[in-house]
N, C-alpha and C positions, 0 to 999 in steps of 0.2 A: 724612724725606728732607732732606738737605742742597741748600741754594739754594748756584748756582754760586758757588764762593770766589774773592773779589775780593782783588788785591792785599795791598790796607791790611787786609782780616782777619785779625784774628788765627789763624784755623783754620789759614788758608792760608800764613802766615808757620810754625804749627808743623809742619806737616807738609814746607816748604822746607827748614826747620831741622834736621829729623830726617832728611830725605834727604840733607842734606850731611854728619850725620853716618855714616849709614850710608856714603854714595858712599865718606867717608875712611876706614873699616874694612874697605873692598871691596880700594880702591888701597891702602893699607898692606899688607893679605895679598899680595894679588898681588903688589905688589914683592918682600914678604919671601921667596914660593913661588917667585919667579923667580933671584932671587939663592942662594938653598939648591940649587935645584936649577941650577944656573949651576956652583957649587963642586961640589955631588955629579958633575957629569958630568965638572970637572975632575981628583977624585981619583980614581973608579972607570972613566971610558969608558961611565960609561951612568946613569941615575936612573930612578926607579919614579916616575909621572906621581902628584904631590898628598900622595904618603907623608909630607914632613915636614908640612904643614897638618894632616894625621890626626895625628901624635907630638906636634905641638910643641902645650905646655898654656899659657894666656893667662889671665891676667894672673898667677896662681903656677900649682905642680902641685895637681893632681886636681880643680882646677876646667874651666874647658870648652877644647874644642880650639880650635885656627883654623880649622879646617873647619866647626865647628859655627858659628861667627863669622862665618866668609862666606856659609853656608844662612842664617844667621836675616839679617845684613845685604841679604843680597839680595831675599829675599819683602817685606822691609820697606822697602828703597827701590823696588820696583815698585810697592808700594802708594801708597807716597808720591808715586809720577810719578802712579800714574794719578787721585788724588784734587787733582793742583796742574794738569797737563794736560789732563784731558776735553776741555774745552771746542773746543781744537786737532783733537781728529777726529770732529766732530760736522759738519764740512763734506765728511768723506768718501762720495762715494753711487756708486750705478753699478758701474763695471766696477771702479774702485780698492778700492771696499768689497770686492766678490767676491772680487779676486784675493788682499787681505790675508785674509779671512776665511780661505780656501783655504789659503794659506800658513802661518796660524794654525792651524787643524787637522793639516798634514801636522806642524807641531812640535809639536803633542798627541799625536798618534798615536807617531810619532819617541822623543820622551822620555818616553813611559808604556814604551813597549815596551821602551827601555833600561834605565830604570829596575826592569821585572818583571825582565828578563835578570841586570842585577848582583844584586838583591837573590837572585835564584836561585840561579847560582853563587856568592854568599856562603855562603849555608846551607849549599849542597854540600860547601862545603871546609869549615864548622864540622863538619857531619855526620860527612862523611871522618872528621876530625882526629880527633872523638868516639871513633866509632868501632874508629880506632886506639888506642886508650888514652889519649889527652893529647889536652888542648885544644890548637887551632891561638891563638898570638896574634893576635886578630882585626884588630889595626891592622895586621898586616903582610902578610895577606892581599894579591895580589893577581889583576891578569886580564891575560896575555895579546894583546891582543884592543886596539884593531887591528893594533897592529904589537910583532911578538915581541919588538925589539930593546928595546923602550921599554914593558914595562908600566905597566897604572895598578894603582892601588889602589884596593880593593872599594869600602871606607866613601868614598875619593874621588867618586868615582865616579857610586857609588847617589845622594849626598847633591847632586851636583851635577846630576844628572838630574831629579833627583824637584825640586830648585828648579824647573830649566826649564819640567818641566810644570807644577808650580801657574801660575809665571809663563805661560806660554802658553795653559794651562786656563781660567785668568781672562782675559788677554786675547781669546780666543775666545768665550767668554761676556760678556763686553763690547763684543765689535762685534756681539754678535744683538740684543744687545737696543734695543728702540723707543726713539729718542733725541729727546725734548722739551726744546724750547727751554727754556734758562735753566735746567734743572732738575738736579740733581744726580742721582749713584747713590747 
């Protein structure tokens, strides 16, 4: 077990470190996803929600996408807040713990269930496509769902969901458990 990380630690400086790296891979995509999709709405009257973060390959081609770039960024700077922050809600008791605990499960529940939903209609439309004789392009897959005018894209989508819930899964599982002074998770 880790004793609580003080400033001047080192632990605690690398894990600062890495989440400011991460935070700037998080804001970099997003910039870059808002501005693509800013021009796509300019030339067509409309954009597929996250489709260039799925096509565009980073740092050259056939190495990983941006979307995979913002999933691994994101579980990694959650990790990082929660391992430099603990110590800030370990004052939380009562009804404020409840109501967060609460609130933390309904986004457990929320992005598991999104996440089974995309990942299903993913398959369906590889199956379909199967089916038909030719594969579907799976980056270009999309849903739909919530608003016709504005689809997202599947792999968007699933990959962004399924963050939420690890992120939220772990936070939920972090405010049950019995919280001892001074002591790390």
């Amino acid at each position: 077990m880790t004793v609580y990380l003080e400033k001047d630690q080192t632990e605690y400086k690398v894990y600062l470190y890495i989440f400011y790296v991460s935070a700037t891979i998080m804001f970099s995509i997003f910039v870059y996803g808002v501005f693509a999709m800013l021009d796509e709405w300019a030339e067509t009257g409309t954009y597929v929600m996250g489709e260039v973060l799925v096509k565009t390959e980073f740092p050259f081609p056939q190495f990983a996408k941006l979307i995979t770039w913002l999933f691994f960024s994101t579980i990694v700077s959650w990790y990082c807040v929660t391992r430099i922050g603990w110590k800030r809600t370990t004052s939380l008791h009562g009804i404020k713990m409840s109501l967060l605990q609460l609130m933390l499960l309904g986004f457990v529940v929320i992005c598991l269930y999104e996440t089974l939903y995309n990942f299903m209609v993913l398959n369906a439309q590889i199956t379909a496509g199967i089916i038909d004789g030719k594969v579907p392009d799976i980056d270009s897959l999309t849903i739909a769902y919530p608003d016709p005018d504005r689809p997202w894209n599947l792999i968007f989508a699933t990959k962004m969901f399924l963050s939420g819930f690890v992120i939220s899964a772990h936070a939920f599982y972090l405010s049950t458990r019995p919280r001892k002074l001074l002591k790390g998770f």
